[in-house]
N, C-alpha and C positions, 0 to 999 in steps of 0.2 A: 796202468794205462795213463798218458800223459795227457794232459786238462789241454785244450784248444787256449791258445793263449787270446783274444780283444785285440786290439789297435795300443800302440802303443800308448794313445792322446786317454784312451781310457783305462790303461793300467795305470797309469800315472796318476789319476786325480782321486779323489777324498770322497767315501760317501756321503751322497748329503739323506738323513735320517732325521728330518722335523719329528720332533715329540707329540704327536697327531693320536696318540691311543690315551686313553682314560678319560677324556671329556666329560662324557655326557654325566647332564645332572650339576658339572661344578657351575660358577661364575666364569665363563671363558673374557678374559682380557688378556689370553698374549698371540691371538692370532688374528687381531684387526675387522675382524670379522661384525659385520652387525650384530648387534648382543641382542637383539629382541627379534630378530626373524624378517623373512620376505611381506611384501604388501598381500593382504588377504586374499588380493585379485590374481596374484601369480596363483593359488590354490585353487580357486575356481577355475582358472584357463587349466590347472593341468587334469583338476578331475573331468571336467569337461572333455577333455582330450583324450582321456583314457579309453581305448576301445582297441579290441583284438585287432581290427581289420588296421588301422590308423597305425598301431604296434609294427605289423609285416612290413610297410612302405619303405622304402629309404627316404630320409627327408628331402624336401625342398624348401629352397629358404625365403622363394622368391618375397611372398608377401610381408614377411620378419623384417628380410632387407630394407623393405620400404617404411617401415614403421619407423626401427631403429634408425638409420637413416634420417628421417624428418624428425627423430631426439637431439642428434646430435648436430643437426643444420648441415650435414653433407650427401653427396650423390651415394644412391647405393653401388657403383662403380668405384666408388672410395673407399671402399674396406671391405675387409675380410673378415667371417666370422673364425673364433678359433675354439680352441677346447683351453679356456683359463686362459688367463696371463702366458700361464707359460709355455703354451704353443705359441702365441706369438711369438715370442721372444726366438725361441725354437725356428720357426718359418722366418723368421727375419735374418738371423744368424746363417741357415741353411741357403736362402735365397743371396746372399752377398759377401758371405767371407767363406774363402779356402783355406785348405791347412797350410800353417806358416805363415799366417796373414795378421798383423798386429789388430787388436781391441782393444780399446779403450773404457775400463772397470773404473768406478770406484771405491772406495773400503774406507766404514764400513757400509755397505749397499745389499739389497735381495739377491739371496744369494745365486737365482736361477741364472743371471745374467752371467758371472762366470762359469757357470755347468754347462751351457751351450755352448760356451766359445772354448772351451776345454771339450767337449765331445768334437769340436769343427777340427780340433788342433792348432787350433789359432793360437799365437804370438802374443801375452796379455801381458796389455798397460796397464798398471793400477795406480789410481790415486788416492791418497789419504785425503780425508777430514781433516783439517784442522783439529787441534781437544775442544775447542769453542761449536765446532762440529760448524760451523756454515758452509755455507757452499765454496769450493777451492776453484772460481772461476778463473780466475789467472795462471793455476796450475794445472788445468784441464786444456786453457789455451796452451800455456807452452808444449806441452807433448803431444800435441794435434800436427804432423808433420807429412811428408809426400806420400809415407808409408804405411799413415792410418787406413785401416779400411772401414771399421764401424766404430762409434761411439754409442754405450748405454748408460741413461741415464732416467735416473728415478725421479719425480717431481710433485710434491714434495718427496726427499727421501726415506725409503726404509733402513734403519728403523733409526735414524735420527729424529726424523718429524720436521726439520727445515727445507727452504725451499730455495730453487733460484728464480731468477725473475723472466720477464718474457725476451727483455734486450739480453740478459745475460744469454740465452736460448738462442737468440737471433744471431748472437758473437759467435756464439761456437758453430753456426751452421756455414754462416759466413767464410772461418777459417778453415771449415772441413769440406768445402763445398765436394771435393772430391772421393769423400765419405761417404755411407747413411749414417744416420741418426737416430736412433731412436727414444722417444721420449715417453716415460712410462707414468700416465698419471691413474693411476691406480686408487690415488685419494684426492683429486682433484675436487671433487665436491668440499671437501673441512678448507682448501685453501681458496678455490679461486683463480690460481695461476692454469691457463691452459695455449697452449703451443698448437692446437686442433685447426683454427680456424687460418692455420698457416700453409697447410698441407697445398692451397692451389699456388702459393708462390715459390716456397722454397720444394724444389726438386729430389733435395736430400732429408729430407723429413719426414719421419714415421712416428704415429702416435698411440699410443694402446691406452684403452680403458676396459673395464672388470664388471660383470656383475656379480663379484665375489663380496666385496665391498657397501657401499653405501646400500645396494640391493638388494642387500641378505640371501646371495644365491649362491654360495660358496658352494654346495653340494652339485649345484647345477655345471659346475666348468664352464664359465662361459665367458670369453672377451671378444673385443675389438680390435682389428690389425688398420691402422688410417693412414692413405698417404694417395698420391696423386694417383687419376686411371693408370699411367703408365706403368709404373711402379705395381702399384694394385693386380698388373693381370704376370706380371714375374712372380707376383707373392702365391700365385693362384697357382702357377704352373710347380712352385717346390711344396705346395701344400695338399695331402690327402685329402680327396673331392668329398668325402664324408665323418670328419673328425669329429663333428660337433653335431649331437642327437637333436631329435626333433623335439624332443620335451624341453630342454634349455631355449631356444629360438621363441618358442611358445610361450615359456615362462619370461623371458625377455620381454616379446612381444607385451605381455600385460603389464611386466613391471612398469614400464616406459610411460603407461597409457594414465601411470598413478602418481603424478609426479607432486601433488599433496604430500604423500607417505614420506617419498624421497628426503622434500624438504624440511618437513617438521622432524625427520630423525636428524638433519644435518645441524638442526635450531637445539636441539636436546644435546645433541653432543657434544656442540661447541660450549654448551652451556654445564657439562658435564665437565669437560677439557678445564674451563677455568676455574671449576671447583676442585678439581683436584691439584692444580698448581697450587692453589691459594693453599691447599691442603699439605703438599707437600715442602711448602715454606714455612709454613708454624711448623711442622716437626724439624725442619732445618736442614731438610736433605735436597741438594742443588739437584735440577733438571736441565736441559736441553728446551728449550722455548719451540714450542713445536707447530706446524701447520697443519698439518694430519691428524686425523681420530686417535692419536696414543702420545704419550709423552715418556721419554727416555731418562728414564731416573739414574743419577750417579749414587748408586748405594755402597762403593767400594770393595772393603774386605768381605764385607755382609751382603753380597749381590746375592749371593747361592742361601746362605741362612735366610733373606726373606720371602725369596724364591718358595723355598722349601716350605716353609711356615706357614706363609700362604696358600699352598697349595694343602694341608694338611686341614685348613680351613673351609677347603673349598673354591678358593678363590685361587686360578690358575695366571698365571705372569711370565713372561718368558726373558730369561736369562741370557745378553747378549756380552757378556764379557769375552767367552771366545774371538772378538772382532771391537769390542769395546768393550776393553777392560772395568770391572767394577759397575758395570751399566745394567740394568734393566729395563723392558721396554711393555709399559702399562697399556691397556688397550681402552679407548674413552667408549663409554659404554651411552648411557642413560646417567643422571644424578643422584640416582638412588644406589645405584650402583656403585658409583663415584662414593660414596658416603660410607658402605657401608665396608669397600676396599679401604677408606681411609680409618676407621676404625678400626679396623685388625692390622693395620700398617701400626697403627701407633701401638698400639698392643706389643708386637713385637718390636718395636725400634726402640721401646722408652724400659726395655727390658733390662 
């Protein structure tokens, strides 16, 4: 009996299989994630919430939207909620590019943003990093041409840790005006750079943020889809009316309400962040200067041996030489944390 063959756009492409089994119990640093968990108050809105009858409903998000919404200083007719980052990404792609339609990637960057445009069948532009890994804003302009139809772009980037700036943002919206745009700040919190408060001018601009991240709701699935009402009600019409559960809106809902938490994990990490640079320079191993909760270790031939070592430790780190060769990308935790990964780094490097 012969197998049903996919779409050609998805026999062609590469699984993507993130290393997401064996966790619990280690040091988790290579999945970005907040290392010490959600605000206490997310746990009391969801036991709170917890009830058979409340369970049957299908959600409404009405009240969520407004909370969220007055966090982020925009109308709840400005966004959409989605399931993770990576529906966005998903509904964005789905809502504006057909197949045979050039996107504008670039590498090495999250990998979701090619998975979409390769399920669409879309036409991919990629752009390389520089080895300095900053941002290649002049070579993201030149290939921005009549026949772009979307640009994605990470801000700061995964899993470099660099960023661009808001005129560099404003350049490439300028030149693509006949584009969308999407701009992914996913870590905006460790940097500060944010493109959000642009959405009522520029018409081609879309912006996603996570409560995977700073939130400690990774389990939760839960993002933000930003951009003008206009826009916002196209995203509405290629998006499934019920993707996103009523427990994550909920948990949202409290996180927002805790913005203490937020910030004194964002005061620990940046403070963790320098302590591992400073750490990673007495052992004499080059990093990538980063914006983001993680820093990109150049470990070379030894990427995979301290990968390995470390995780035999305990201490998990994720290995991005497939896309940055010799690289590895640390996740900034807490300080203690930071200490006690640099500890068993040296262990193994001074080997």
């Amino acid at each position: 009996m012969k197998p049903l063959k996919p779409r050609q756009a998805v026999r062609k492409m590469a699984p993507y299989s993130p290393p997401t089994g064996g966790r619990a119990g280690k040091m988790r640093l290579d999945f970005n994630e907040n290392t010490v968990g959600c605000s206490p108050r997310v746990i009391e809105a969801l036991q709170q919430a917890l009830a058979p009858e409340g369970l049957a409903v299908y959600p409404e998000y009405g009240q969520a939207k407004s909370a969220i919404a007055e966090y982020f200083h925009v109308a709840p007719e400005q966004f959409v909620f989605t399931n993770g980052t990576d529906e966005a990404i998903q509904v964005f792609i789905n809502t504006y590019v057909d197949d045979g339609q050039e996107v504008i990637v670039l590498k090495p960057a999250y990998a979701m943003y090619r998975f979409y445009a390769e399920v669409a069948g879309a036409k991919i532009i990629e752009i390389a990093y520089p080895p300095e890994m900053e941002f290649p804003l002049d070579d993201v302009l030149h290939a921005i041409t009549k026949e772009t139809r979307a640009i994605l772009i990470a801000n700061p980037n995964n899993p470099t840790g660099t960023a661009v700036t808001l005129e560099g943002i404003l350049r490439i919206l300028r030149k693509a005006r006949h584009a969308a745009v999407l701009i992914d700040e996913a870590y905006y919190e460790f940097s500060g750079i944010t493109a959000l408060p642009e959405i009522a001018t520029q018409p081609n601009l879309f912006v996603c943020r996570t409560f995977s991240k700073v939130f400690g709701m990774a389990a939760m699935r839960l993002g933000c889809l930003f951009s003008n009402e206009t826009n916002v009600r196209y995203l509405h019409k290629a998006q499934s009316p019920y993707s996103v559960n009523m427990l994550a809106v909920l948990a949202a809902q409290a996180a927002v309400q805790d913005a203490d938490y937020v910030r004194d994990y964002v005061v620990e990490a940046l403070a963790a962040r320098e302590l591992l640079c400073i750490g990673l320079e007495k052992l004499g191993i080059r990093y990538v200067p980063s914006s983001a909760n993680f820093v990109l270790g150049r470990f070379g031939k030894r990427a995979i041996e301290v990968r390995d070592a470390l995780r035999d430790q305990g201490i998990l780190v994720r290995d991005r030489s497939y896309e940055a060769p010799g690289c590895v990308r640390i996740t900034v935790g807490t300080r203690d944390q930071a200490r006690k990964m640099l500890a068993a780094l040296e262990e193994i490097w001074n080997k």
